[in-house]
Residue, then its C-alpha position, 0 to 999 in steps of 0.5 A: x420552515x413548519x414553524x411548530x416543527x421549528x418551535x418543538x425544536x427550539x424547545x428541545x434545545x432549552x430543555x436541554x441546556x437548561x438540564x446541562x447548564x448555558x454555553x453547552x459544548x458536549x454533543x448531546x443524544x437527540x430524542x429522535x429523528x422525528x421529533x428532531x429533524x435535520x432541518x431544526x438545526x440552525x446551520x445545517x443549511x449553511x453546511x455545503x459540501x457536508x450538507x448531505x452526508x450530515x442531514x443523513x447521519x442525523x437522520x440516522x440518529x448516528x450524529x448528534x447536535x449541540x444544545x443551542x441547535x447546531x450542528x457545527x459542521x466546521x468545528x474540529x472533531x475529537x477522538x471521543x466523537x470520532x470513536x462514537x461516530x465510527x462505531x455508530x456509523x458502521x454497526x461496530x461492536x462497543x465493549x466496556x472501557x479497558x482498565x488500561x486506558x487511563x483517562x477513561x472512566x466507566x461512567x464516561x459518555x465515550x467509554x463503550x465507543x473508546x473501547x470498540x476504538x481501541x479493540x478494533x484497531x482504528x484509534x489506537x491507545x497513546x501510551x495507555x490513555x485514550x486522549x478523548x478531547x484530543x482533535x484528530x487531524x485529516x491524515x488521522x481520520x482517514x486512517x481510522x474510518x480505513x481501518x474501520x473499514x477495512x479500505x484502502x486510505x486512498x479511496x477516503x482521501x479522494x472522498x474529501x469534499x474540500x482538499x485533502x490536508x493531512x496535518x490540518x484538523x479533520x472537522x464533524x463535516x469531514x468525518x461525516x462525508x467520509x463516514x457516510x461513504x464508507x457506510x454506502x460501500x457493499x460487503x466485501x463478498x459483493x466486489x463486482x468488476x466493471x470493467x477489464x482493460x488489457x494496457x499492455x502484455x503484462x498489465x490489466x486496469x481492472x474497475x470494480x463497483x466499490x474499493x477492494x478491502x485491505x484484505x482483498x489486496x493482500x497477495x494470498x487472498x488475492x492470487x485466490x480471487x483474481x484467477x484467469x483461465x488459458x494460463x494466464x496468472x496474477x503477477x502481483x497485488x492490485x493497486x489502486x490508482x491514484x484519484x481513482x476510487x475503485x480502479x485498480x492496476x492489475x499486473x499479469x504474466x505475460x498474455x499470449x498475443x490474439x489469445x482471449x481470456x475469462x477473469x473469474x473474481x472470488x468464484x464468479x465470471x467477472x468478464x472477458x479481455x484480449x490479450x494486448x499485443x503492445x509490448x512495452x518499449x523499454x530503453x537499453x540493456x546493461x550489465x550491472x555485475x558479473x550475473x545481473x543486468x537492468x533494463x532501464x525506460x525512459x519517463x519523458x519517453x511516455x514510460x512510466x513505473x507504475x509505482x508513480x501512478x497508484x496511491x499506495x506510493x502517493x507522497x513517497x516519490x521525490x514529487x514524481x506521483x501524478x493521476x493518469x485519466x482513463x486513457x493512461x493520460x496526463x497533460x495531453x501525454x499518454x503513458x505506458x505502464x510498467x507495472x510490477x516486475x514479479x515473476x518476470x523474466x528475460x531471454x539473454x543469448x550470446x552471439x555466436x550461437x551460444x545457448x540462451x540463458x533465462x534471467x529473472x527478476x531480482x524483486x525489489x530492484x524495481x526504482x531502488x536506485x531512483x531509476x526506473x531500471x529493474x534489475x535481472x539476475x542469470x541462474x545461480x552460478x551463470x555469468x557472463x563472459x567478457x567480451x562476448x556480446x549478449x542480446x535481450x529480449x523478451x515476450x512482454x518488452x522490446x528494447x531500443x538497445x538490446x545488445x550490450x557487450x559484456x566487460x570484465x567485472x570484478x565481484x563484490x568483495x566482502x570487508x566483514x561481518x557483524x553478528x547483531x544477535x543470534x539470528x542476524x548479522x550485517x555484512x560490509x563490502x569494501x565499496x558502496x556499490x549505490x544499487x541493490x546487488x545484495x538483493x537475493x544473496x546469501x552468505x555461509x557460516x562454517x564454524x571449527x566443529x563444521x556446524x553450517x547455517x546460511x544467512x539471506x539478504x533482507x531486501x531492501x535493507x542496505x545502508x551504503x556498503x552494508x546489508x542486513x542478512x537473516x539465518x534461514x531455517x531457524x538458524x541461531x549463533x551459538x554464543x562465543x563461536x567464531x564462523x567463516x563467513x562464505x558468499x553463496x554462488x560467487x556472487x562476493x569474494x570474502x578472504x579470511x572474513x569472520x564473525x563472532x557470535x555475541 
């Protein structure tokens, strides 16, 4: 090392401890990244893995040393450094610390970059106090810098350099790694695809340069961006892979065989593909209720729900989560993708030349009941009939057992009805029926005066025997009056069931 550089550097350093007293602990302004380059700090070069990101920041003069001359690249990293170090880093507005927050003062080293902090989402207030000496945790971390950049959590996660632990302490390395990639991503008006790849009639793996924002993956924005040409639609929200950074499932409607289709991203010509011919193998067909069926697959056949290969449902599966290569392979085993269910439908004909009949998803049925069996729902009104023998097919799937006779199955039978407020009520069937067959049902209320409102299931909101059930339309109950609670289609018997309004 220059030994002048060496010995200014040194100087710096007592100067600055002699200024703010021995045993200097609080991170420190360097004069200048040329008068205090990175190679002064003392354990810079003992860094590894956050040598490069760190030697950037300082650089950058966004990351700042101690007064002995270190960086401290190991040492856990607070709220107060962490709101200095995003804001810096990635160019953020700072603000005048609100007077709500109340550990922060004016006059504080840290106030514009708590404010910026709290105003912008990322490292929110804790019952009015900022907390500015708390440690912040990997899991943390990762959400701030995220929200700060508005990217999905899992491209942060995968950036780790060392094992991504949530609960462990995030340290001044960590958060300069991944503050460092955050600062090399391109604005979001810059996505660029890589790559389109057609895995199956209803399913595209679809690269682009960088990871998509957190709006980009939002439904509306992105039924606007993702738009194909020969009547080819988007199906539902891109999800990133897991232990991908940039690689995403896209689901489709089903693509026409030997037809070849144009992507075009936010306006512009993204690339071309083939349609996929490979329908995806399911297992059986089987009636669920008296309008409703499931298709179910098999995972130790090579079948797999998507939700257990992308990061958004990482460490939600019971252990079923794990990262398929860029061949859709894992362990020497190759996967098929069932990707999202949305907007699918199934061709259901009776024997006997009857007229086929269209069944569409029921959304949210997906994997509810721990299985990888959505669920399809014939039109309001439409049953099957016992003893008549239905066959399933569809232009997406093929079924090793399609065919299914139906039986003799009894309705839903409502036991009561509960108001919970003016806008919400609670049913409870006689029976648990341990699946989602309240999704997509609703309920009449009828009072004396002839007054109607109907009430719709909110998915996924059973608890055993009971759903919860939301008043369409700005309905409210009128406090007092007693309704008569009527399933809508069928779907449920209900005799003498009644509810009163709190």
């Amino acid at each position: 090392m220059n030994m002048n550089k060496m010995t200014r550097n040194t100087m710096y350093a007592a100067v600055i401890a002699a200024l703010l007293g021995t045993g200097v602990t609080a991170p420190l302004n360097l004069p200048s990244a040329t008068a205090y380059a990175a190679e002064g700090f003392t354990d810079l070069g003992q860094a590894g893995v956050y040598q490069a990101a760190m030697e950037a920041l300082v650089k950058q003069q966004v990351l700042s040393g101690y007064g002995d001359g270190t960086l401290k690249p190991g040492q856990g990293i607070t709220r107060a450094e962490l709101a200095k170090l995003i804001t810096m880093t990635l160019s953020l507005p700072t603000g005048t610390a609100a007077a709500s927050l109340s550990d922060v003062q004016a006059q504080d080293w840290f106030a514009p970059y708590a404010a910026a902090a709290v105003s912008g989402g990322f490292l929110p207030a804790v019952n009015g106090s900022f907390q500015p000496a708390a440690s912040v945790t990997q899991e943390q971390l990762v959400n701030a810098v995220s929200a700060a950049r508005k990217i999905d959590p899992g491209f942060f996660k995968e950036a780790y350099k060392t094992a991504y632990t949530p609960a462990k302490a995030a340290t001044r390395g960590d958060a300069a790694v991944l503050l460092y990639a955050a600062q090399s991503l391109k604005s979001d008006a810059a996505a660029e695809v890589q790559g389109i790849k057609a895995l199956n009639p209803v399913t595209l793996e679809i690269t682009f340069a960088q990871p998509l924002s957190d709006n980009e993956v939002l439904l509306d924005p992105a039924l606007k961006n993702f738009v194909f040409d020969n009547g080819l639609l988007l199906g539902n929200i891109p999800q990133l892979k897991i232990g991908s950074q940039s690689t995403y499932i896209v689901p489709t409607t089903p693509q026409k065989s030997g037809t070849k289709y144009t992507l075009t991203y936010q306006g512009k010509t993204a690339g071309t593909f083939e349609a996929n011919p490979n329908k995806l193998t399911l297992n059986a067909a089987r009636q669920v209720s008296n309008d409703t069926l499931e298709l179910d697959s098999i995972f130790a056949d090579g079948v797999t729900d998507y939700q257990n290969i992308v990061a958004f449902y990482k460490g939600k599966r019971n252990g079923l989560d794990f990262a398929l290569d860029g061949n859709q392979s894992a362990q020497g085993k190759t996967y098929q993708i069932v990707s999202s269910m949305r907007m699918k439908q199934v061709t259901v004909t009776p024997e006997g030349g009857g007229a086929p009949i269209i069944a569409t998803y029921v959304p949210f049925t997906q994997a509810t009941d721990g299985r990888q069996a959505p669920k399809f729902r014939l039109p309001n009104g439409v049953t099957l009939k016992a003893g008549v023998k239905y066959t399933v097919t569809s232009d997406w799937a093929t079924l090793k057992s399609g065919t299914f006779t139906a039986a003799e199955t009894a309705p839903l039978a409502i036991q009561s009805a509960r108001a919970v407020d003016a806008a919400v009520l609670e049913i409870t069937l006689k029976q648990d029926p341990k699946d989602e067959l309240f999704a997509s049902r609703s309920v009449e209320l009828i009072a004396a005066d002839g007054t109607k409102l109907t009430a719709q299931y909110r998915f996924t909101s059973r608890k055993g025997a009971v759903g919860t059930f939301d008043l369409m339309n700005g309905g409210k109950l009128a406090a007092g009056k007693v309704y008569t609670v009527k399933p809508v289609g069928g779907w449920a018997a209900a005799e003498n069931v009644t509810l009163t309004a709190n």
